[in-house]
N, C-alpha and C positions, 0 to 999 in steps of 0.2 A: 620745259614749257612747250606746251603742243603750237604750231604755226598753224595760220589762218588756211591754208590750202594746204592739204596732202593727196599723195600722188600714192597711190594701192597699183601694183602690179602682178601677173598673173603669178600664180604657186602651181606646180609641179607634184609640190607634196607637201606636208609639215610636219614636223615632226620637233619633239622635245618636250622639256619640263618647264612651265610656267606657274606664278603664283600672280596673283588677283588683289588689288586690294582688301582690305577688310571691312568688317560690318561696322559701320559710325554705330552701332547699339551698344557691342559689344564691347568697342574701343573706350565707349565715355563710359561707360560703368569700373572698366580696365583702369581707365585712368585717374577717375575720382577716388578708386581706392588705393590706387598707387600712390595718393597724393597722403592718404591718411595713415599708410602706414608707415613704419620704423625703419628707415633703411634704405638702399637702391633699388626702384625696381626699370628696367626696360621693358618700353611694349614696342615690340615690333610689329612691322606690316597693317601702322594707322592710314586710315586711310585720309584724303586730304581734307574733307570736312571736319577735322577733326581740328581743324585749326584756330577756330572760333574758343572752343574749348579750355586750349593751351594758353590762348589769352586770357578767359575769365579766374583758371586756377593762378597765374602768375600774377594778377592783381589781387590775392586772396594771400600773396606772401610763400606760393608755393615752386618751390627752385625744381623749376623744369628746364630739359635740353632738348630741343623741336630738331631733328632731319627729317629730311626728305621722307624717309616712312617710319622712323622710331621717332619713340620720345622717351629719353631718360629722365626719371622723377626721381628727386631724391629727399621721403616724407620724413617728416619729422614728430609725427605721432598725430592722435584725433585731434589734440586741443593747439595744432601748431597755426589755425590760421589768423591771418591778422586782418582789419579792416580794410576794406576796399575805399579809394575815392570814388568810385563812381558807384552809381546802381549795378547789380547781378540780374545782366538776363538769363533767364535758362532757357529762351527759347532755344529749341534745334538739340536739346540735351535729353530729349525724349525719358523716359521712363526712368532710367538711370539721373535723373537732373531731381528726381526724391532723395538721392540719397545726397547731395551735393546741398539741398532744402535743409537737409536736415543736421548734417556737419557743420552748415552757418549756424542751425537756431540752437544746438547744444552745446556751442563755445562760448567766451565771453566776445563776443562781433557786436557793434552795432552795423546794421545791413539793410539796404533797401533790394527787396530780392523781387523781379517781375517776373512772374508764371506764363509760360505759354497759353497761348490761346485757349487752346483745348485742352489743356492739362489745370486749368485753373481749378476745379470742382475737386480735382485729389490732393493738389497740395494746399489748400483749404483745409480737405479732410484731413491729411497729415498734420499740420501746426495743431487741429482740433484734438488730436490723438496725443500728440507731445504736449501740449497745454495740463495734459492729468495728470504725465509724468514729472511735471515743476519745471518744463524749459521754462527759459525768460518770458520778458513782454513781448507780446504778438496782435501789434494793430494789422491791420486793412483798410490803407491810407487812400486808396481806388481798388474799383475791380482789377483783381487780378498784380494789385501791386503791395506788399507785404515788408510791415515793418518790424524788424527784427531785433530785442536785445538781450542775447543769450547768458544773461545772470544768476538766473536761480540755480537752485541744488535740487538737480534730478531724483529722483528714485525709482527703483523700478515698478512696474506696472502690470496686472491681468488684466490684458484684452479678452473682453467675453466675444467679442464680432467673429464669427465664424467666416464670414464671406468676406474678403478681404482680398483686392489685387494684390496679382506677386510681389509688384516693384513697390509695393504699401507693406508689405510684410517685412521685406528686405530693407526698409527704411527704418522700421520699427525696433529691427533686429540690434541694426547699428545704432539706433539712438539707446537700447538697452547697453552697447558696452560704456556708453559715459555715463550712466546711472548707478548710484549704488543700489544694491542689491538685485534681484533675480527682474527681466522682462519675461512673459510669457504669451505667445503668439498660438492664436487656435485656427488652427484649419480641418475640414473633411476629411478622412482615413484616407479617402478614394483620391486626395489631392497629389497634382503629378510634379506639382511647380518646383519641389527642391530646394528652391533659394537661397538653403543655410549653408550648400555646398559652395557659395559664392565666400560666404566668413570662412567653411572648414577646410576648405583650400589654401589660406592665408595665418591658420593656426589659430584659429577662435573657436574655443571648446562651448558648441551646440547642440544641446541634448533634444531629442524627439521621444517621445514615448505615447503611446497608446492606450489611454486611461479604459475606454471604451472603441466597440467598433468600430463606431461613426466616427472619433472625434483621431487627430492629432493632433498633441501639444508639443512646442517649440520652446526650448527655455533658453537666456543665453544671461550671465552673471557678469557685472558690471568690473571694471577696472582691467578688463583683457586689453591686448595691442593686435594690430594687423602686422603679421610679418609682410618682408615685400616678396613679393612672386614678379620675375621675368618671363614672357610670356608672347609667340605670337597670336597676332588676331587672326579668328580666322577668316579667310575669303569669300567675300560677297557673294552668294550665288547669280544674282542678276547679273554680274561683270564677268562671270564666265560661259556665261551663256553664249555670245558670240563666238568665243573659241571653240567651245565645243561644234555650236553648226557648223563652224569652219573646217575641225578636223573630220565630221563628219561627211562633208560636202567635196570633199578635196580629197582625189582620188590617192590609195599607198599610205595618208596619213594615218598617224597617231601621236595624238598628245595626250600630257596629263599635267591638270592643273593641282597642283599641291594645296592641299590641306583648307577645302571649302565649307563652309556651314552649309548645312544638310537637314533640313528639318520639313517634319510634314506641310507649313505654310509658305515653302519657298520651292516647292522641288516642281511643281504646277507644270512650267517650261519641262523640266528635266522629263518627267514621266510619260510627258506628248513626243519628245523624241524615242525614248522607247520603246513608246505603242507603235509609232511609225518602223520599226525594227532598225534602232539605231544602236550600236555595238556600244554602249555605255556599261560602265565598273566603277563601281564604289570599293576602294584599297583602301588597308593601314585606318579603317573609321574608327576614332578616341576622341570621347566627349562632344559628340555635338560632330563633327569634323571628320572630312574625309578627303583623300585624293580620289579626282574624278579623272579616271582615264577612258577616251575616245578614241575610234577606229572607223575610220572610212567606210561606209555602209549605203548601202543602194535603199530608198526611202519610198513608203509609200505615201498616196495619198489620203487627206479625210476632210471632215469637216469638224469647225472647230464652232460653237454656236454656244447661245443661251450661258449656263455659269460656267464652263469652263473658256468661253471667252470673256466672260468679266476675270477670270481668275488670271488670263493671259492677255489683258487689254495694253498694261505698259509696255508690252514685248511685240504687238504687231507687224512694225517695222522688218524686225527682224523674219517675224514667223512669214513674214507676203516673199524676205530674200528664200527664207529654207523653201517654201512650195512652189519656187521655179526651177527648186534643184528634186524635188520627191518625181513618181511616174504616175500620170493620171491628174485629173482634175481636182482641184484642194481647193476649197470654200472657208470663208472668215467672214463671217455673221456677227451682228449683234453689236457693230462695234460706233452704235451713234456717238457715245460718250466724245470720241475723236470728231464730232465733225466740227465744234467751235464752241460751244457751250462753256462761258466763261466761270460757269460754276465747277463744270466737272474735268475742263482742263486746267490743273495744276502742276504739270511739267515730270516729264519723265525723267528729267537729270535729279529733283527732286527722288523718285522713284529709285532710280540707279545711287543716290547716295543713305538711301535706306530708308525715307519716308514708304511708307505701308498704300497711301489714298492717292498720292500724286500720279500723273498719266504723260504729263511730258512740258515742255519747255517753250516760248517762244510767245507770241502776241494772241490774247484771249480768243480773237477770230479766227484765229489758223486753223485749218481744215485741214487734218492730218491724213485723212483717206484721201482726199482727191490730188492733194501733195504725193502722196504714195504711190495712187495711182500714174500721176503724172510723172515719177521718178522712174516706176518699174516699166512705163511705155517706152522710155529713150533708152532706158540701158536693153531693150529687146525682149523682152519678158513678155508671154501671149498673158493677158490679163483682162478681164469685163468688171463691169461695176453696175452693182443693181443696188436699189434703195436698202437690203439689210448690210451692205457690206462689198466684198470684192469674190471673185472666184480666179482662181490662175492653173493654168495648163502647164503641170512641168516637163522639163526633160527636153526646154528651148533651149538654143543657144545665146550665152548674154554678152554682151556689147559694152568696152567700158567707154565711158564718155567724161564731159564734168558736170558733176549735180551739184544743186546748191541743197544743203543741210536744215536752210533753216535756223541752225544754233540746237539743232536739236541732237540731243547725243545719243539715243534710240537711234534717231534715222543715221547718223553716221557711223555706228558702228555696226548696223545692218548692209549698208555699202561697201563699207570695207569688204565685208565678206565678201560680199558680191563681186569688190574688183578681186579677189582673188581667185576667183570661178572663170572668171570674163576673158574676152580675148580682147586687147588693148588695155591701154590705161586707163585707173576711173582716178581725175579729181573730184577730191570733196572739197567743198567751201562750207568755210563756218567751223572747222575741226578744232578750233580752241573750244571750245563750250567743254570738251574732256580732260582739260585742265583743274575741274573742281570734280570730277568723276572718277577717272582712269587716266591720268597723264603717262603713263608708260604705255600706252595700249597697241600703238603702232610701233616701238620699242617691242613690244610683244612679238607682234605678228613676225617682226624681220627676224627677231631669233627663231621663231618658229621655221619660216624657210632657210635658214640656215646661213642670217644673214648676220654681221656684228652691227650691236645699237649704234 
C-alpha cells in the first residue's frame, strides 16, 4: 500500500531490470478466457484494476485465486458458469466484457447483465447477432440493462456483415464453439485484426480462407474446448514512461523495463523521446511485446503542439519534468483540455489504468496547467505561461521541496522523477492515489538506485 507522503531522494545513477504492471485490456480478456477454459491457467503481472473483474467472475461460480499480481483460475469449461445473485456490471471490462456478454447469454444463466455506458450500442448489436443463432431470451428491461436466459439450442450461423469490430468478431467466434455446427465470420482480405489467434493459441481449430480477393472467411465448429494457457501480461506502456525519462534523465543510467506492450497507438510518448535523441531499444519483441531498454542521453529541445499534443495530453506532467532536463527552450501548446473543463477532464489515473479518453484525476475545476506551472516554479524550473500552454528553459538546476499532488497520479510520478534529478529532498503528498495504478512504483525506483524494497 503506497503512504500518503513519499520522500524521492537524489540518484546518482539507476540502473537494473524492472517490469510495469499490465494492460487492464489485456488482463480481462486473459482472464475471461481463463475462466472458460478446461484446466489451470495463471495470469501473471495483472494489474490492480483488475480486481473489480475477479469479483464479478467469482460470483459467476468461477474458482479464482487473486495475489498481489497473479490470478490463478481454475476453468471448468464454456457451460461451467452458474447464476449470480446480483446484477453483472461489465462496466470497466471494456472490449473484452463481449466476450464475458456472451459466455452468460450461451449457457443456461438466468442474468441481469448492465452494459457500459458506451459500450451499450455493441452489446445490443451482439445479443441481436446471437439471437439468429437460437441463444435464449434476450429482453431489454432499461437502456443499457439486459435480461438474460441462455436456454435455447444454438446452431451455427453465416454472418454476411463484412464490417464488424474486432472484440464483435471475437465474441461471435466464441459463441460459434457452444453451437452445433459451423459459425462463419466475414471480414476484408486487407483486415489486420487476427482475433482467431486469441481461440488458436488456447487450441480452437479456426480455419480462414480466402474465397475471393476482397473477402476473408473465419469458420470455427461448435463443441471444441479452450485449453488453459499460463501467461504473463504484458506491461502497460503509459506506466513505463516515467522510468524511462528517469533513466534517460539520470546521468551513467540504464534500465530496462521487461516485456512492455508496444503498438502503433501507444508508442506517442516513446517516439517523442527518440526524436529528442533519446538512446531507446526495443529487445527480445514476441507478439505485441517488448523489453524497452534506456540509456542516459543528453536531450534536445522542441515543441510539442496541435495533434501530437492531443496524442500526449495524459502525459504532460511528466513531458513539463523531461523539458527542464532537454537543452534549449521546449514549448507545450494546445493543452486547454487541462485547464478544468468538466467535460474533457476525466482523470489520468483513469488513463494510466488503460482507459483510451481519460486526461487525469481529481476535482472537475482543477486546472492542471497552472497546478504545473505553480509546481515547476518551487521546485526551480525557469518556466512562462502564455494562453496556448507553457514554454520551459532546460538545463536549470531543480530544487526538491514538498508539493502537493493533487491525488493526481500523472503529477506524482512526474515528481518523483524530478526528486531524483534535484538536489534535496522532494515530498510528494497525495502518493496513495498509485495504489489503484502502480503500487510498486516507488519500490521500483529504490531497486533501480540500488536500494532493497
Amino acid at each position: 500500500m503506497v503512504e500518503a507522503r513519499q520522500t524521492v531522494t537524489p540518484a546518482t545513477k539507476l540502473t537494473g531490470d524492472i517490469r510495469v504492471p499490465g494492460e487492464l485490456a489485456e488482463a480481462t480478456l486473459t482472464l475471461i478466457l481463463a475462466s472458460l477454459s478446461e484446466g489451470e491457467s495463471q495470469v501473471d503481472n495483472t494489474p490492480p484494476g483488475i480486481a473489480p473483474l475477479v469479483s464479478t467472475l467469482g460470483g459467476l461460480g468461477v474458482e479464482l485465486q487473486a495475489g498481489v499480481s497473479c490470478v490463478t483460475v481454475r476453468g471448468r469449461g464454456l457451460r461451467s458458469m452458474t447464476a449470480p445473485s446480483a446484477e453483472v456490471d461489465l462496466g470497466g471490462t471494456g472490449d473484452a466484457g463481449l466476450l464475458l456478454l456472451t459466455a452468460m447469454a450461451c449457457q443456461p444463466l438466468a442474468v441481469r447483465v448492465r452494459a457500459p455506458t458506451d459500450g451499450t450500442d455493441l452489446c445490443r448489436k451482439l445479443l441481436a447477432m446471437l439471437e439468429q443463432a437460437g441463444v435464449g431470451r434476450v429482453a431489454e428491461e432499461e437502456e443499457g440493462v439486459f435480461r438474460l436466459s441462455g436456454d435455447g439450442e444454438m446452431k451455427g450461423v453465416d454472418y454476411a456483415d463484412t464490417d464488424l469490430e474486432p472484440s464483435l468478431k471475437l465474441a461471435l467466434l466464441l459463441a460459434g464453439m457452444y453451437a452445433d455446427g459451423e459459425t462463419t465470420i466475414r471480414e476484408p482480405s486487407k483486415s489486420r485484426d487476427r482475433v482467431e489467434l486469441e481461440l488458436k493459441r488456447r487450441g480452437v481449430e479456426v480455419t480462414g480462407i480466402r474465397p475471393d480477393p476482397a473477402e476473408r472467411v473465419l469458420k470455427v465448429s461448435g463443441g471444441q474446448t479452450l485449453a488453459p494457457l499460463s501467461l504473463p501480461i504484458s506491461g502497460q506502456m503509459e506506466l513505463a514512461l516515467p522510468l524511462m525519462v528517469a533513466a534517460l534523465t539520470v546521468k551513467r543510467s540504464v534500465v530496462r523495463i521487461r516485456k512492455v506492450a508496444v503498438r502503433s497507438d501507444n508508442r506517442a510518448f516513446y517516439d517523442l523521446l527518440r526524436q529528442l535523441g533519446g538512446r531507446l531499444e526495443l529487445e527480445d519483441e514476441d507478439q505485441g511485446a517488448a523489453d524497452m531498454v534506456a540509456r542516459f542521453t543528453p536531450l534536445r529541445s522542441t515543441r510539442v503542439a496541435q495533434g501530437r499534443a492531443e496524442r500526449l495530453i495524459a502525459h504532460v506532467p511528466l513531458l513539463a519534468v523531461l523539458a527542464t532536463q532537454t537543452e534549449g527552450e521546449f514549448i507545450i501548446r494546445d493543452i486547454d483540455a487541462l485547464r478544468g473543463s468538466e467535460d474533457a477532464l476525466r482523470g489520468s489515473e483513469d488513463a494510466l489504468r488503460g482507459s483510451e479518453d481519460a486526461l487525469r484525476g481529481s476535482e472537475a475545476d482543477y486546472d492542471l496547467v497552472a497546478h504545473l506551472l505553480s509546481l515547476l516554479r518551487l521546485i526551480g524550473a525557469k518556466v512562462g505561461e502564455y494562453p496556448e500552454g507553457l514554454v520551459i528553459d532546460g538545463g536549470h538546476p531543480l530544487q526538491g521541496t514538498r508539493i502537493d499532488s493533487k491525488g493526481d497520479p500523472g503529477v506524482v510520478q512526474a515528481f518523483a522523477v524530478a526528486g531524483l534529478l534535484a538536489s534535496g529532498d522532494m515530498e510528494i503528498e497525495g502518493a496513495e492515489c498509485l495504489d489503484g495504478v502502480f503500487p510498486g512504483f516507488f519500490d521500483s525506483l529504490a531497486i533501480l538506485k540500488g536500494r532493497k524494497k
